[in-house]
N, C-alpha and C positions, 0 to 999 in steps of 0.2 A: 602742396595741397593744404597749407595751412589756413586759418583764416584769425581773422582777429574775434576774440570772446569777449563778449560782454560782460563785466566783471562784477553787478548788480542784475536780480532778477523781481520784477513784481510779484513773485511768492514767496519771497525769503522772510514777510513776516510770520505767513504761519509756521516758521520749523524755528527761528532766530531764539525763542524761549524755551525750548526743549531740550531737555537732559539725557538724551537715551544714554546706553553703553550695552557693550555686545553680551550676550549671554554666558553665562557664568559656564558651560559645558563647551563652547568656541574653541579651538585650537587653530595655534597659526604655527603653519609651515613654512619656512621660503625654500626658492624656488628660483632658477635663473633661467631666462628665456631672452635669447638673443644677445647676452653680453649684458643685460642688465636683472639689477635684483627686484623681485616681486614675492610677493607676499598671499599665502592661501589660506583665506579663511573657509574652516570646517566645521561642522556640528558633526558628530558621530549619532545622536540620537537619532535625528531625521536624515542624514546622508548628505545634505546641502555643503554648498560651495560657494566661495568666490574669493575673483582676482582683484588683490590691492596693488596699486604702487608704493610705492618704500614712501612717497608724502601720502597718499590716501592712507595707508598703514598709521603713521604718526598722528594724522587725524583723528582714527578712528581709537586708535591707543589712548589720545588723551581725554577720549568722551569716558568722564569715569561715573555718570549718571548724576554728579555734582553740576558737572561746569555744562553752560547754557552753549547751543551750538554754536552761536554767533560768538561766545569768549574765544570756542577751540577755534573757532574761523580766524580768527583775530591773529590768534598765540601762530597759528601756520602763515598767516598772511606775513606776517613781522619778520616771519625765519626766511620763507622763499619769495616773497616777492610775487614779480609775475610768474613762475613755477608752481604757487599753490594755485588749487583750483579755484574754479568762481563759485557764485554764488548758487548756478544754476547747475554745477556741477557736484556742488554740495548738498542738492538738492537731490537729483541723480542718483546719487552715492547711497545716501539713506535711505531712498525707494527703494532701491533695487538690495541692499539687505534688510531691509522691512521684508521684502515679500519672500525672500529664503530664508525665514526664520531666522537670521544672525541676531538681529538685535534687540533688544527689550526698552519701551519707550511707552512714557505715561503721554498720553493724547489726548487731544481731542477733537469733536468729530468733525473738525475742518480739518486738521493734520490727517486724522484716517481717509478723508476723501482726496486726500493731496499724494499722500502715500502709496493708500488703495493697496490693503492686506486682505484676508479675509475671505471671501465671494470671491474675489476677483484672483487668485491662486485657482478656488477651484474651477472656475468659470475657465480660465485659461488651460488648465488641468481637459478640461473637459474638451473644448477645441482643439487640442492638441491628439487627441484620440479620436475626435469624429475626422481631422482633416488626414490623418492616416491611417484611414479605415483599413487599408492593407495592410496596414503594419503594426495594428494595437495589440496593449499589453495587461495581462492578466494579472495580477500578485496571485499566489499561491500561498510557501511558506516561508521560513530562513531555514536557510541549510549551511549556517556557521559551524554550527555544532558537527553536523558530519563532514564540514571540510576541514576543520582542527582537527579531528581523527585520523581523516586521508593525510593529510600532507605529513606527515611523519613517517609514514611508509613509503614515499614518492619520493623525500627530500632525498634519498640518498642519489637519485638521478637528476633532479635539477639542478643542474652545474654545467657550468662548460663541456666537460668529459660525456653527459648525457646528450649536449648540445650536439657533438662532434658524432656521437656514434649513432642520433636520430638523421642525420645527414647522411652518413653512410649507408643506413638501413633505404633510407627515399630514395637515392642514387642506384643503389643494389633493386629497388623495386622498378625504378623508371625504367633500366638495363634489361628488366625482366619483362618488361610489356610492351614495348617499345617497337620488338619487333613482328608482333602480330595489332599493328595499327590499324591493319584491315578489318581486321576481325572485331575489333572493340569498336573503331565508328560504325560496323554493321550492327552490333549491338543494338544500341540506343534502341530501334526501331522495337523489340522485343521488352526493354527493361520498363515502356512506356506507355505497352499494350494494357489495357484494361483487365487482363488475366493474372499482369504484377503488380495491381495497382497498391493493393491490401500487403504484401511481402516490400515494396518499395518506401512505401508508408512507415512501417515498422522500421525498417533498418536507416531509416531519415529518422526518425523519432529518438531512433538508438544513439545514433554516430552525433546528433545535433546534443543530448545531454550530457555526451564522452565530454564534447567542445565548451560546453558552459561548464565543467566541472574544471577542464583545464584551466581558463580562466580564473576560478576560484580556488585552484589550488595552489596555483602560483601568487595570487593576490594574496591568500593566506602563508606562502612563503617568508614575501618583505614585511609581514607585518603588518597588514589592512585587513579588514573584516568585510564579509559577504554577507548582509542583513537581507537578501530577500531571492527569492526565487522564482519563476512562474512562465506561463505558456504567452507566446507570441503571435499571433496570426499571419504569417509570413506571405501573401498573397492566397489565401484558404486555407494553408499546410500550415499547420500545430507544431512551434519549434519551440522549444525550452531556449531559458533567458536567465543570466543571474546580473545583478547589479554588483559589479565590482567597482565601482565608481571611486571607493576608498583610496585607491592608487594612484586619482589626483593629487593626492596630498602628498604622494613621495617626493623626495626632493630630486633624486637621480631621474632625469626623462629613460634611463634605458631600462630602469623598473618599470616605469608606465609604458615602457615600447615591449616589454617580455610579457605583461600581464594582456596588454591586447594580441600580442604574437600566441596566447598560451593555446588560448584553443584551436585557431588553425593546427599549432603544431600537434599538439595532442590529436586532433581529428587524420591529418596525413599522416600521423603514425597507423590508425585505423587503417587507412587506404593502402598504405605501404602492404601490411598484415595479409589484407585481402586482394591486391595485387599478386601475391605470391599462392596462394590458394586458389585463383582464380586460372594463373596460370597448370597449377598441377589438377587440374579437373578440365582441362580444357577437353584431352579425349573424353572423359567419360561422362560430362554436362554434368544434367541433375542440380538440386536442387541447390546444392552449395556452390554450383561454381553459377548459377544466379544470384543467391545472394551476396557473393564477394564481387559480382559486379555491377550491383545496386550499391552494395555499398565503397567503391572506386568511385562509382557516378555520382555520389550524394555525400561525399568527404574529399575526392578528390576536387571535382569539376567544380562544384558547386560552391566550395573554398573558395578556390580562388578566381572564381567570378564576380561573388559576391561580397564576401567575407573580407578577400584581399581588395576591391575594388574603395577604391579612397571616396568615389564621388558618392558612397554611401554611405549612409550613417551607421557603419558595422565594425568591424576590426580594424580595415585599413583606416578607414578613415581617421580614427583615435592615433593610429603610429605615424601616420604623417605628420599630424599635427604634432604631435612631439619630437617627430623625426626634424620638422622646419623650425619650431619653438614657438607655432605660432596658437596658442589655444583659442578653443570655441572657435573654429576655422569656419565653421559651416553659416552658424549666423551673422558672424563678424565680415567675413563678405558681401551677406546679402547687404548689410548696413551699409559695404564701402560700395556697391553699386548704387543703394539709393542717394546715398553723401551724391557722386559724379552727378548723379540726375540733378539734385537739385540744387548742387552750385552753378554745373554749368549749362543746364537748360533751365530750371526756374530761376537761376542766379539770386540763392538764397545767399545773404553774405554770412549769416552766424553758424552756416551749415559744420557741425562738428564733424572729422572723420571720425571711424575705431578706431584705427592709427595714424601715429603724426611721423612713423618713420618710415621712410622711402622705398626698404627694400619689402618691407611687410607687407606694406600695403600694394606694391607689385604684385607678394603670395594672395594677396585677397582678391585683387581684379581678375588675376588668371583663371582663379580659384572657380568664384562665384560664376563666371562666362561658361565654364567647363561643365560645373553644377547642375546650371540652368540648362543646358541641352541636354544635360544627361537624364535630365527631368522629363524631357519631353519623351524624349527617347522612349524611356522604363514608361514610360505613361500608353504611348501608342500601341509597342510589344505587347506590352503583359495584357491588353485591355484586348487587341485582337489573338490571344492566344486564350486568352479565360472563352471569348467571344464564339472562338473555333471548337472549343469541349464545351463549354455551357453559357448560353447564349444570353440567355436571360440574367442570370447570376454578371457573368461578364456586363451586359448590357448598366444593368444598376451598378456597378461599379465603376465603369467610366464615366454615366451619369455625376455619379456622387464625388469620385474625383475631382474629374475638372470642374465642380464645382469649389471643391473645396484650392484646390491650386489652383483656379485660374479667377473665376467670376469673384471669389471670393478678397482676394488681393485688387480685384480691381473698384472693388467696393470701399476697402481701406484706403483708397489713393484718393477717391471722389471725396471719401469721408476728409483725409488729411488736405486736398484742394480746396475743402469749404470751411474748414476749421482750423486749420493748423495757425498755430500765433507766428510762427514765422513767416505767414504769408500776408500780414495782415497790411502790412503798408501796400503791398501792390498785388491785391489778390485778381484785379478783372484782368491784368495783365498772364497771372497764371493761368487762367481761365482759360487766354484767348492762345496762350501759348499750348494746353493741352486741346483745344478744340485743333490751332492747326496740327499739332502732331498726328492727331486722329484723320484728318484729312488726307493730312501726306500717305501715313502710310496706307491709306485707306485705297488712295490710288495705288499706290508704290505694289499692292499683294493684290488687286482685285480690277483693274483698270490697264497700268502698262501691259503689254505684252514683253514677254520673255524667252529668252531660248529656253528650250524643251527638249531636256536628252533621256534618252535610254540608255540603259546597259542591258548587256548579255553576257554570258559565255561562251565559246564553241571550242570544237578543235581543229587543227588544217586539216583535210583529206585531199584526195585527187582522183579523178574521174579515173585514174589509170594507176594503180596503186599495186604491188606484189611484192611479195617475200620471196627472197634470194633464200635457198637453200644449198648445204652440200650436196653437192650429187654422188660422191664415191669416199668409201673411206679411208681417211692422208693423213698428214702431217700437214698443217699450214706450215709455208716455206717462205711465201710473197705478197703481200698484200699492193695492190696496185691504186685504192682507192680507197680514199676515208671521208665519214661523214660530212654533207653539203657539197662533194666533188661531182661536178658534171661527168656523165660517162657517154661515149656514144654506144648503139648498137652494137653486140658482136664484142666489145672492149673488154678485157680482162679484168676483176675486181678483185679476186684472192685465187694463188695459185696453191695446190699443195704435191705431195710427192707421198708416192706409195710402194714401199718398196716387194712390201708383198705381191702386188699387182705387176711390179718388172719382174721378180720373180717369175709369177706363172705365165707372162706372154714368153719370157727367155725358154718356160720349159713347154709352152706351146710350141713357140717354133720348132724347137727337135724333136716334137714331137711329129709334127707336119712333114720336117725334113725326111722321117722317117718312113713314114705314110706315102710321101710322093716315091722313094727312090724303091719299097716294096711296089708300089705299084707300078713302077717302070718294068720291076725282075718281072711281072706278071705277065706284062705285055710282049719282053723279051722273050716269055719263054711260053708265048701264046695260051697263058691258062687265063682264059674269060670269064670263069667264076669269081677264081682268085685277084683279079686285076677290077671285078666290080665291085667286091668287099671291099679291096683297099681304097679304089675310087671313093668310096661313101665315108671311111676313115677318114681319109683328108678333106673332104666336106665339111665333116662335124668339125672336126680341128679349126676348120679353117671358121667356121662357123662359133666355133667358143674366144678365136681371135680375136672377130671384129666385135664380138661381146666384151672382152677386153681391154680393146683398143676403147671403142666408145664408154666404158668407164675410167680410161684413164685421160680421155679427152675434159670427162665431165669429170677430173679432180681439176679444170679449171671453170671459176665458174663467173661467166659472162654476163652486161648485161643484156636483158630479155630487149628491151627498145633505147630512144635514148630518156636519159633521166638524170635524177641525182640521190645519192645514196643518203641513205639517214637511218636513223634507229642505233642499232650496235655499231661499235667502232669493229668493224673487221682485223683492227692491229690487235685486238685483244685475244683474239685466237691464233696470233703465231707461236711455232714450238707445238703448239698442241695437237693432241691425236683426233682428227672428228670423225662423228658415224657419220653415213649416210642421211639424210634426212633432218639434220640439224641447222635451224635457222642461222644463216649470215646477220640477214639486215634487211631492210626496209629501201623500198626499190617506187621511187615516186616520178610521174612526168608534170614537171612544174608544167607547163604550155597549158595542161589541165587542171588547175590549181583552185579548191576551194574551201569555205570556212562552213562547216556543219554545226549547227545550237541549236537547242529546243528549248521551249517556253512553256509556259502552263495554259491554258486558253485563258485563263485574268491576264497575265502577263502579255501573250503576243495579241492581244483583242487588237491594237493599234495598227495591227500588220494587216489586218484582213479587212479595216475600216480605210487607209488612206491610200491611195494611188501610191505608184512607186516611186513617182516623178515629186513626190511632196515631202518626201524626207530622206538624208544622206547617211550613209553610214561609212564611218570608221575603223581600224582594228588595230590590236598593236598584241605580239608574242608575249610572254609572259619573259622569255627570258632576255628579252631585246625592248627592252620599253619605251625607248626612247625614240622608235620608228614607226610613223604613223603609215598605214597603208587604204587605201581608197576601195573600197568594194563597188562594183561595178552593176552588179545585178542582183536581186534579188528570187529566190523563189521558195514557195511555202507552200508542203503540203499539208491540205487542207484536213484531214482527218487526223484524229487526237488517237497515240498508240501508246500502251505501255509497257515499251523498250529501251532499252537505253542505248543512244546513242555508240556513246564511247566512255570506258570505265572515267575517264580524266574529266567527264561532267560532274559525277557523282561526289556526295563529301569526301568520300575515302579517296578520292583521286585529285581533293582539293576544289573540286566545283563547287556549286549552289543546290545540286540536285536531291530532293532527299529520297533516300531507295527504303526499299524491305526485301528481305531475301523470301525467295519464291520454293515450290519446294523441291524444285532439280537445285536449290543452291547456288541459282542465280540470283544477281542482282535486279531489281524494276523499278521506274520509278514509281515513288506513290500516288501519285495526278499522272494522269493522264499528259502527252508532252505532245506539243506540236512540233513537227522537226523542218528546219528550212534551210539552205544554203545560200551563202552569200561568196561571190564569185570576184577575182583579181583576173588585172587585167598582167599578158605572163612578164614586164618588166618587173612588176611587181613579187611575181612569183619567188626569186630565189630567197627577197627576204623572209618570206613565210616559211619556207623548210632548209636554209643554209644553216645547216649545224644541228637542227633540231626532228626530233622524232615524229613519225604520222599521231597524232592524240598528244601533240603539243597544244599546252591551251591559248585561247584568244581571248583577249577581252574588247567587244563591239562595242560603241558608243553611235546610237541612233541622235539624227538631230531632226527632232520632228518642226512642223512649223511652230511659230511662235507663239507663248497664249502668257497670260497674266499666272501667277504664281497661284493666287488661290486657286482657278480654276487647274492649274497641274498636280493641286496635291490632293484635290476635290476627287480629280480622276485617278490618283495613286489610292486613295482611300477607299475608292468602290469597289477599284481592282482586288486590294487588298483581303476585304469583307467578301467579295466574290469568289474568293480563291484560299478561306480561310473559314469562316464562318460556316456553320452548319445549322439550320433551325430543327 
């Protein structure tokens, strides 16, 4: 992706007679990224940065505010050749530390308009916080001075030995919560009600300044300073922020990978903390074992969703980029996508990359692609979630977003299409080449028709469905059938043996034996009293027998029709003692075989608008994915109930469904569901329950008829505001 540079520029007379040299406070670090050495220029006063190469270093080294640019041009040109830079790249170089205050240079005011300091800092300054109205930032104060205080009582734990035993501490807590997973995702519904909003608030305020201090203690660790402090507007929510930014300039990347690791760590040690308190309060609630589970939910979750997520400009994002060596990841991508664009759709030939090496610039393309939809993404989410709690609030701020990331960039492109000096030899050409790109895809989103699918969730059920239970209490001895085995009628599934139960038939019969042969003496010796009492003895006897016998008949237990077994593996009760009344297994007739989902009414509105004959569905098991199965019919009831299907919809069961516990301590969902079944024809059947349990889940895939892309995400959009939005 090289291209050839042009090694003269038509502005190189206004800089060619200037003297600058960098500011007498400047510090240079180097720095190794990727196998090669690079050079960091810093001011400590203002916090400013930037990246030299080992020649732009030597450049900028020999500007001693004597020699004229065009000498030091010269004196680089003589040494490397085509290696030093050009003219236009010299030009570059001086702007861009012009405007982060590195260098000091007598001007004038055609260099100042060439450079463009001044205004045009703050002006960029200024855009940069209105187009992240979600994300803008406050200054406050500097908090050096109390983080040189702190880190002398911490340093004895940042170290490795600290490192190892916050690991075991996180592990010891995961260990500890892990196992009531049910209970923490029923949470959420409670931690998010408007009656925690004011205590959730607080303890997000809390856990978020733990985390920026992390950061600044361990920055204050390797020997960088924390000059500023202050509130963020994190989508509404008030999050503290420190500028540890000093850590660029360390030389080791695994100091600038510990100093952005700091706060996450320091915050999951929070979570850790309250994990464990959360657990020891769980019988007795109240008010702390809420708070340690706002604060799990706002140090743990929200860590590492956000915090650890790279495609934002937060913690991870900073570790990757020194994790790969590839600095300023974020903008330096967006530049390697518009380079592609405009080599090889306006086929610019002077088009510069950010990088000229191969594998970098891989990390940029990946990068930037990733970026960008994660962009759209956080855009639609958060704007229909603000949308759903405050409508109006939400409303202005999607507004003012997409203005500012969408209309706003496409103004800069019109602007760089009708001015840009790179265009200037063949600009009606670009012209004509962004009108048809506009066309194309104008058709391509808004004109072709396209497949149009749905998803769902459901789970298998069966029109003929029962639980195998013990009938008497044994010893399993036999098991005759395991999960997915076809059984007929009448067929044995698990045998067991009881010896208690031979016992009393063995001491029934002599008991009986006993009863008959008195009642023979009676008859012998003609006493008809005595001969009707025993009569009625051996009745009962004989009558606790057959009571006997048919519990020992029922320690085998059969199936009811024919079917196939699923649920519990019946091998797993051999050896074992069972009571009475304890489940086997799961006793299904595939021939009756079908897939149970509910939807919201935004969601299933399509089911109750099109024929049945106008669109197909598909399903495939969760634990078989690879097997697509054909549903045969469809049916929907029509009225919206809220019940839940079957626990394996819900989050806690790994569904889409969101519940709230009710106050018998059930689950429900929160909308209202429409529930419908979608029915297999019975070849099909064994795949659906061969090996796997009733509330095994399904994922359906609708193929409605065809429509243009705009028009499907037009309808995903209404859906979504329909089913989300509240005025």
């Amino acid at each position: 992706m090289t291209a050839e540079r042009p090694t003269f520029s038509p502005f190189w007379h206004r800089v060619r007679a200037m003297t600058p040299r960098l500011r007498p406070q400047v510090q240079i670090t180097r720095q190794h990224y990727r196998g090669m050495r690079w050079h960091v220029a810093h001011d400590p006063t203002t916090n400013q940065f930037f990246r030299l190469s080992p020649i732009a270093n030597e450049f900028v080294g020999l500007l001693d505010g004597t020699r004229t640019v065009e000498q030091t041009w010269e004196l680089v040109l003589s040494r490397y050749g085509d290696h030093a830079p050009t003219q236009n790249e010299i030009i570059s170089l001086l702007s861009q530390l012009y405007n982060s205050n590195l260098l000091r240079v007598d001007h004038s005011p055609e260099t100042e308009q060439l450079l463009g300091r001044g205004k045009e800092r703050t002006k960029k300054k200024v855009q940069q916080q209105a187009i992240g109205l979600m994300y803008f930032r406050v200054k406050l104060f500097n908090p050096d001075r109390a983080l040189a205080w702190l880190e002398p009582i911490l340093r004895p734990i940042l170290n490795p030995v600290g490192l190892i035993a916050w690991l075991v501490l996180l592990i010891a807590a995961l260990a500890t919560v892990l196992p009531h997973w049910n209970e923490l995702v029923n949470g959420f519904g409670s931690a998010v009600a408007p009656s925690n909003w004011g205590w959730i608030m607080a303890v997000f305020v809390a856990t978020k300044i733990i985390h920026e201090t992390g950061h600044g203690v361990i920055c204050r660790r390797f020997g960088g300073q924390v000059p500023e402090m202050g509130v963020m507007m994190l989508v509404l929510l008030p999050s503290p922020y420190v500028d540890a930014s000093a850590c660029w300039a360390f030389e080791s990347k695994y100091r600038r990978m510990a100093v952005g690791a700091g706060g996450m760590i320091f915050e999951l040690f929070v979570a850790s903390v309250a994990a464990f308190v959360w657990t020891a309060t769980r019988d007795t609630g109240g008010l702390a074992h809420q708070l340690a589970y706002n604060a799990m939910l706002t140090s743990g979750v929200s860590t590492v969703l956000f915090n650890a997520n790279p495609l934002m400009r937060f913690d991870g994002y900073y570790i990757l980029s020194d994790l790969l060596e590839v600095p300023n990841l974020m903008m330096r991508s967006t530049g390697m996508l518009n380079h592609l664009a405009q080599r090889y759709i306006y086929r610019v030939k002077n088009a510069t990359p950010p990088s000229s090496v191969p594998s970098e610039q891989a990390i940029l393309i990946v990068y930037g692609i990733g970026a960008l939809i994660y962009r759209l993404f956080l855009f639609v989410s958060i704007t229909l979630y603000i949308m759903g709690k405050l409508f109006a609030i939400g409303l202005i701020l999607a507004a003012w977003t997409a203005s500012m990331w969408f209309i706003l960039p496409v103004g800069k492109f019109v602007h760089w299409l009708a001015t840009s000096p790179q265009l200037a030899e063949f600009r009606p050409r670009a012209i004509a080449t962004s009108f048809v790109l506009l066309v194309a895809g104008t058709l391509l989103i808004g004109a072709i028709p396209m497949p149009d699918h749905r998803t769902a969730g459901g789970v298998v059920e069966s029109d003929q469905t029962t639980g195998l239970f013990f009938g008497a209490d044994g010893f399993v001895t036999k098991v005759h059938a395991r999960p997915g085995d076809f059984v007929k009628e009448g067929e044995p599934i698990i045998t067991c043996e009881s010896p208690e139960l031979v016992a009393q038939l063995q001491l029934a019969d002599a008991m009986l034996a006993e009863a008959r042969s008195t009642e023979q003496q009676a008859v012998a010796k003609n006493e008809t009293a005595g001969a009707q009492v025993a009569r009625g003895r051996v009745e009962a006897i004989q009558a606790q027998i057959a009571q006997a016998r048919g519990r020992a008949e029922r320690l085998v237990v059969r199936a009811p029709f024919d079917g196939v077994v699923v649920g519990n593996d019946p091998a797993n009760f051999v050896g074992s003692y069972m009571k009475e009344g304890k489940q086997v297994c799961e006793f299904v007739n595939p021939a009756n075989l079908r897939v149970a989902a509910s939807l919201t009414q935004s969601e299933a509105s399509w089911l109750f608008e099109l024929p049945h004959d106008q669109f197909s569905v598909e399903m495939r098991t969760l634990s078989k994915i690879d097997r697509f199965i054909d549903g045969t019919n469809v049916r929907i009831v029509d009225a919206g109930q809220r019940q839940l299907r079957h626990p394996a919809l819900a989050y806690a069961g790994g569904g889409t469904i969101e519940t709230e516990q009710q106050t018998d301590q059930r689950s429900a969902p929160q909308a209202k569901q429409h529930l419908w079944w979608v029915y297999v024809d019975a070849k099909d059947a064994a795949q659906l329950v061969g090996g796997s349990a009733p509330g095994e889940r399904v994922r359906l895939r609708f193929t409605l008829p065809r429509k243009p892309w705009l028009t499907q995400w037009v309808d995903r959009l209404q859906k979504a505001i329909q089913g989300r939005v509240t005025i």
